[in-house]
C-alpha positions in Angstrom: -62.6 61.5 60.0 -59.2 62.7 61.2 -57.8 58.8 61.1 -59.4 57.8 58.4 -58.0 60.5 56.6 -53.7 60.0 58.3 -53.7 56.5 56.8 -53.7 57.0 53.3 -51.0 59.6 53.6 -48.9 57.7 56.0 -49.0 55.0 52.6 -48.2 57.7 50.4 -45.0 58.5 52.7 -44.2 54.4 52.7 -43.9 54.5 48.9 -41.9 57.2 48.4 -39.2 56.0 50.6 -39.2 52.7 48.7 -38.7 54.7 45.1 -35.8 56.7 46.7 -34.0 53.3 47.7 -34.4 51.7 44.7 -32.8 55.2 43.2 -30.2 55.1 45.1 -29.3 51.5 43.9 -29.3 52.1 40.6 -27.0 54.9 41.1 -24.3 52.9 43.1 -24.5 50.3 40.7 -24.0 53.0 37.7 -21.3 54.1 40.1 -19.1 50.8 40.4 -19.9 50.2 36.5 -17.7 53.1 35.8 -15.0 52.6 38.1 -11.3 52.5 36.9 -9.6 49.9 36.0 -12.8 47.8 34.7 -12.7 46.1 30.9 -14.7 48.7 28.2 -17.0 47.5 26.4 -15.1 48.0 23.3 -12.4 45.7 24.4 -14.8 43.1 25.6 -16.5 42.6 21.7 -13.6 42.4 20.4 -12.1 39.7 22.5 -15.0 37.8 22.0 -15.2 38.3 18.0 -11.7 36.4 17.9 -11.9 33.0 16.4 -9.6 30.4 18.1 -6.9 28.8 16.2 -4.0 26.4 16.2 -1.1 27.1 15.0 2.6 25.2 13.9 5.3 27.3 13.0 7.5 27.2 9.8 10.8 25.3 10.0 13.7 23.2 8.3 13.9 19.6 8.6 14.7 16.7 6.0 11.9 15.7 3.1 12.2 13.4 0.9 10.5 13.1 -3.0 8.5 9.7 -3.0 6.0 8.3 -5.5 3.3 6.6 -3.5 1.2 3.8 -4.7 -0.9 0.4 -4.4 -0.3 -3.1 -5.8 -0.7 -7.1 -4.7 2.5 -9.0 -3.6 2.9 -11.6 -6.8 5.8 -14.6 -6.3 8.5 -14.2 -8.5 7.9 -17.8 -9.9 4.8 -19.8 -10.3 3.9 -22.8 -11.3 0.6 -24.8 -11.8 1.5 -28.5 -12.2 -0.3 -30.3 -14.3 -0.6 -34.1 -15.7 1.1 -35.1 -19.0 -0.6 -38.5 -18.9 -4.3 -39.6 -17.3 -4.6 -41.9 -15.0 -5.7 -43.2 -11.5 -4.2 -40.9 -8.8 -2.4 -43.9 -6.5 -0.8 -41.7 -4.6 -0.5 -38.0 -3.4 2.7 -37.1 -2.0 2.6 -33.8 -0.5 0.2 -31.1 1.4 -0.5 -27.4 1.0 1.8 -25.2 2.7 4.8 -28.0 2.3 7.9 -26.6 0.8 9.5 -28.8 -2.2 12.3 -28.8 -4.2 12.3 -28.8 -8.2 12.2 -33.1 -9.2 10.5 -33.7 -6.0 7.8 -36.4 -6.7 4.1 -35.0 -6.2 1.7 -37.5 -7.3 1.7 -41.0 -8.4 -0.5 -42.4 -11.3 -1.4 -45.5 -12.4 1.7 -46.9 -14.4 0.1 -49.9 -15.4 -1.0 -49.1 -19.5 2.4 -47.3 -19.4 4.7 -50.1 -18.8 3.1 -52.8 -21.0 3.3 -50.3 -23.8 7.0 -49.8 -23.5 7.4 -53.6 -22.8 5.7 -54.0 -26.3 7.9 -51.7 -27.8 11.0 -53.3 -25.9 10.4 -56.3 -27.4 10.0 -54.7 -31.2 12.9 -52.8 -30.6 15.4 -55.8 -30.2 13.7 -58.1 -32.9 14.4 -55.5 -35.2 18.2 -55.1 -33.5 18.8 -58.8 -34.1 17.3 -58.5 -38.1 19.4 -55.8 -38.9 22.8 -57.4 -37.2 22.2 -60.2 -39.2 21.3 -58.0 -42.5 24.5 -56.2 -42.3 26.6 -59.7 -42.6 24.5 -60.7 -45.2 24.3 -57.9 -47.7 28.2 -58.0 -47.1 28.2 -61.9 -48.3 26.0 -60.0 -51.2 22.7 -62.4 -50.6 20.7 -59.2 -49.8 20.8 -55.9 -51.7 21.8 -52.7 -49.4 18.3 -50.9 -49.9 16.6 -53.7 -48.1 19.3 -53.3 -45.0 18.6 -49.7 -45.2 15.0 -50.0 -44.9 15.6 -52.6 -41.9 17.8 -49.5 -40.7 14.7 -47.0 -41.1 12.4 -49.7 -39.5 14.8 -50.0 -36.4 14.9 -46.1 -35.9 11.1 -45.6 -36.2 10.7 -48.6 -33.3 13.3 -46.9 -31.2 11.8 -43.7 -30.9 8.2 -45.3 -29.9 10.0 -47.2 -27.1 11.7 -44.3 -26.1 8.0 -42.4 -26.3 6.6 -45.5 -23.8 9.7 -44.8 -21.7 8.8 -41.1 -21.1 4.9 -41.4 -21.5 5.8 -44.1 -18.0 8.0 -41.3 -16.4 5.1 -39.2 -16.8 3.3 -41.4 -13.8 5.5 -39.9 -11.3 4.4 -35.9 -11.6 7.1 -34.2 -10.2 7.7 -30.5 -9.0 9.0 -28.4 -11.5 10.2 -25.5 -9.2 11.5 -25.2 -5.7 8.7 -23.3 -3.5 5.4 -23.8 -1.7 2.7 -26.0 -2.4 -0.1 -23.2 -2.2 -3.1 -25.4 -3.4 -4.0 -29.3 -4.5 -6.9 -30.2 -6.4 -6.0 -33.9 -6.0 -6.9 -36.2 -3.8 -5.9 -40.5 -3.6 -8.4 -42.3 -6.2 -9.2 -39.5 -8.6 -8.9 -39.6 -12.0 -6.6 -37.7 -13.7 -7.1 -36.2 -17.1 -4.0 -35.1 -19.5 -2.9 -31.2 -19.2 -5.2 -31.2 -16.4 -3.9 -28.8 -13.2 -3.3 -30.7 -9.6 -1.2 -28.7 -7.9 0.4 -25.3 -7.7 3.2 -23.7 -6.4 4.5 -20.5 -5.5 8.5 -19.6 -5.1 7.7 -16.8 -2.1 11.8 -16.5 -1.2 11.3 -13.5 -3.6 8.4 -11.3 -3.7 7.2 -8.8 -6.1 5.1 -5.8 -6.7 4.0 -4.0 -10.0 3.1 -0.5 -10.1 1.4 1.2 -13.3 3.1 4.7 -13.0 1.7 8.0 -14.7 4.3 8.6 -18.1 5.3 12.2 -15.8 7.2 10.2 -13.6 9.3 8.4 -16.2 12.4 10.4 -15.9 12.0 9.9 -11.9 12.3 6.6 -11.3 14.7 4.1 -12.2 16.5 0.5 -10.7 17.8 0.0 -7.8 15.7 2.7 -6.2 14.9 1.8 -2.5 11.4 0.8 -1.8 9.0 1.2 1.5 6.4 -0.9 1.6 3.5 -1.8 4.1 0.7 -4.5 4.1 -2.7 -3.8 5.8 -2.1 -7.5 7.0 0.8 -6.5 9.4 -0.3 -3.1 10.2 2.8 -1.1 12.4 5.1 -3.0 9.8 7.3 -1.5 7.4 9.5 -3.7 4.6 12.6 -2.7 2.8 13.0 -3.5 -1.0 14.4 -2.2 -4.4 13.0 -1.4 -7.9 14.2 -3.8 -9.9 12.7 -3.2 -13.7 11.1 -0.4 -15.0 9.7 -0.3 -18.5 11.0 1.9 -20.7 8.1 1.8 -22.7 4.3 3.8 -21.9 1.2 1.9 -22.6 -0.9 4.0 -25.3 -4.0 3.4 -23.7 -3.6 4.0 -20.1 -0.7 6.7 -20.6 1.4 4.2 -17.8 4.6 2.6 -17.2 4.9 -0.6 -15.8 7.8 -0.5 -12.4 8.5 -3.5 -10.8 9.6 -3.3 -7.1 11.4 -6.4 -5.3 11.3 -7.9 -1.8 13.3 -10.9 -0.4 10.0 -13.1 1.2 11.1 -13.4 5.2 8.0 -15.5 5.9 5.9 -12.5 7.0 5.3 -11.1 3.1 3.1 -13.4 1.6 1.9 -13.5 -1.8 -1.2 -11.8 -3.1 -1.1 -9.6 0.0 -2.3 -6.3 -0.5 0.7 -3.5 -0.4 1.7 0.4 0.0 4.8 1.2 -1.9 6.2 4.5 -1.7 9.4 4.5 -3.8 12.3 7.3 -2.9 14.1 9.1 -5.6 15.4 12.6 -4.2 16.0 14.3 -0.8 16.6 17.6 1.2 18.3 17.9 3.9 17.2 21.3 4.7 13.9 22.3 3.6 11.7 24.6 4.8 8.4 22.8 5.7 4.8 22.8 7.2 2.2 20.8 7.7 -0.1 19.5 5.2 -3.0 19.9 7.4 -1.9 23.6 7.1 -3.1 23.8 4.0 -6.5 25.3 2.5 -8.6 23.0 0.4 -10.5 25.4 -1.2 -9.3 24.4 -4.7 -7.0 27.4 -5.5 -3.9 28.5 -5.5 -1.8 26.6 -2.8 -1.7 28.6 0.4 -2.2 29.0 3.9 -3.5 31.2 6.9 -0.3 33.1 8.2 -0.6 35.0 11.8 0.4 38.2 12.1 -0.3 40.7 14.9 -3.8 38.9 16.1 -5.3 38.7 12.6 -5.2 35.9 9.5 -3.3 36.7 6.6 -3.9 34.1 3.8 -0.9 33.8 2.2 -0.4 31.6 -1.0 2.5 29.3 -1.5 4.7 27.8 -4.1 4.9 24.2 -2.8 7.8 21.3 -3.4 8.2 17.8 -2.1 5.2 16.3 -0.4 6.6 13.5 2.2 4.9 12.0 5.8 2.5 15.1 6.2 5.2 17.5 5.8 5.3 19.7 2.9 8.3 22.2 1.4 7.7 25.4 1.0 10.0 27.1 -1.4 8.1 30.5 -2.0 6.0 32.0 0.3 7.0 31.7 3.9 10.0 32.4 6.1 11.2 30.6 8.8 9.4 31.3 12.2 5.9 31.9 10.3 2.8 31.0 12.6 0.6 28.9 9.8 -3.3 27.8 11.1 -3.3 24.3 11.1 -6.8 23.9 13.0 -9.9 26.2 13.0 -9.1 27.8 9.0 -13.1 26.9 8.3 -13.9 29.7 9.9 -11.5 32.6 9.1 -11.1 35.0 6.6 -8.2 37.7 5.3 -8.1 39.7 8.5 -10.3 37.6 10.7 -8.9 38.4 14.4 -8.0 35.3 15.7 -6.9 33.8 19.3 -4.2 31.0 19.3 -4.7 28.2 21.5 -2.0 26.2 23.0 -1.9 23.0 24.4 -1.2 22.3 28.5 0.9 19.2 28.4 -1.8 16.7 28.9 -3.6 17.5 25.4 -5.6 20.1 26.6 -6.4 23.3 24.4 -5.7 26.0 26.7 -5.8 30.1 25.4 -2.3 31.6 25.4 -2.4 35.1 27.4 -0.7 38.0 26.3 1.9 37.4 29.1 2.6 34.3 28.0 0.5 32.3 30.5 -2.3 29.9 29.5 -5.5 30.8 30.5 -8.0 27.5 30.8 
């Protein structure tokens, strides 16, 4: 009875010990919690509240006023040859992407019909030569009147002027080029059969190149000749091209409430025609603006403006906005020079959303910028 009776106390004892320890854990624990010199929970929610930003600052540089816009390269001359005359194709004389010169023989027809008709009409025309010599003596020996010699005049004209039509409706055999330029397509081949006014060939003049842009009536007063010209062709991508308005209408189209502008380019072999172009033509500059990004500004349909920070917090800020040029735009009310504007991470902020502004390490890495100064991964 005496030991059966020591071991449940002696388990009693056992567990007591084990609540004391765990006790004094807690207590130690509480203990170093507390010690100086640790964060506060207050400081630690707020850190964490602030949103991460990027941020450029505000600053002068060059901009320049450009109206941007799309067209297709067009040659300055064309021309799509055609046959004055049908015939059997005998010969064809030249290739696509040959260059020839204005007279330059093309295509050869069948001259055959051609030269027996002015052969007939040769022959006409000097029977009626040698009647109306021999009139002339005559009518002065009075043995014919002088309306029959002027008939025999009339007669003679009338058969010159068809032998002279047989002479030209033969030249028309030869099909020559009427331009100087490229041959850019043939629809001819050796053997065909040619019908009148029919097209066989055309060809482009690319040694000048240009593009036509319908331009909003606002920008009449803008733009005007001799204006330089950038353009770029999504066929030689990293390529830029230097050209020059050369025309603008000074009339706007009722319909479409446009202006026609036509820019020039000499062709240097690269710009081809019907190539598909970005013009942006200059017409004022700054040569000190004060400018931002454009990614720095909201797009939330309003008033422009932008997310300006100042003391740890967001300040939306709205802008009055000038010249648009290369992803830099002026500012000309709003900001100051120096101004921290959000250019990544404004999805998320609000007026007086705390904010912590990343920085980047050198190798492209977005790093947090400490309060000393030093950037903490």
């Amino acid at each position: 009875m005496h030991i059966a009776t020591a071991r449940p106390a002696l388990r009693h004892f056992r567990a007591g010990m084990r609540i004391a320890v765990l006790a004094s854990a807690v207590a130690v624990l509480a203990a170093c919690k507390g010690a100086p010199g640790d964060a506060q929970p207050g400081a630690a929610d707020k850190a964490a509240d602030a949103i991460p930003v990027e941020v450029a600052t505000a600053s002068h540089r060059p901009i320049a006023a450009s109206y941007t816009g799309t067209a297709a390269l067009e040659p300055r001359a064309e021309a799509q040859v055609v046959a004055k005359t049908s015939g059997v194709a005998l010969a064809v004389l030249v290739e696509e992407g040959q260059q020839v010169k204005a007279g330059q023989p093309l295509v050869r027809l069948d001259p055959d019909r051609a030269r027996l008709a002015m052969a007939q009409g040769e022959a006409q025309l000097r029977k009626l030569e040698n009647n109306y010599s021999r009139a002339r003596q005559l009518v002065a020996q009075q043995l014919i009147s002088a309306g029959e010699v002027d008939q025999m005049r009339y007669d003679l004209e009338n058969v010159r002027a068809q032998y002279n039509l047989a002479a030209l409706e033969l030249s028309y055999t030869t099909v020559v080029a009427p331009i100087s330029g490229i041959v850019a397509s043939r629809d001819i081949k050796p053997g065909n059969f040619v019908q009148i006014n029919s097209p066989i060939i055309r060809i482009v003049d690319g040694s000048r190149l240009e593009a036509t842009l319908n331009v909003p009536e606002r920008e009449i007063a803008k733009l005007k000749p001799g204006q330089k010209v950038e353009l770029s062709a999504d066929a030689l991508p990293g390529r830029s091209f230097a050209g020059a308005v050369d025309r603008v209408s000074p009339v706007v189209d009722v319909g479409t409430g446009t202006f026609r502008v036509v820019a020039a380019f000499p062709g240097d072999g690269e710009l081809q025609p019907g190539m598909f172009s970005r013009l942006s033509i200059g017409y004022d500059q700054r040569a000190d603006a004060l400018v931002v990004p454009r990614t720095a500004l909201l797009e939330d349909g309003g008033v422009p403006a932008v997310y300006v920070v100042r003391d740890g917090k967001a300040s939306r800020t709205e802008l009055k906005l000038g010249y648009d040029d290369a992803g830099w735009v002026e500012v000309r009310e709003g900001l100051k020079a120096g101004d921290a504007v959000v250019v990544a991470g404004k999805a998320a902020l609000r007026e007086g959303s705390a904010v912590q502004v990343l920085e980047h390490d050198g190798q492209g890495k977005a790093v947090v910028a400490s309060p000393a100064g030093q950037a903490v991964r």
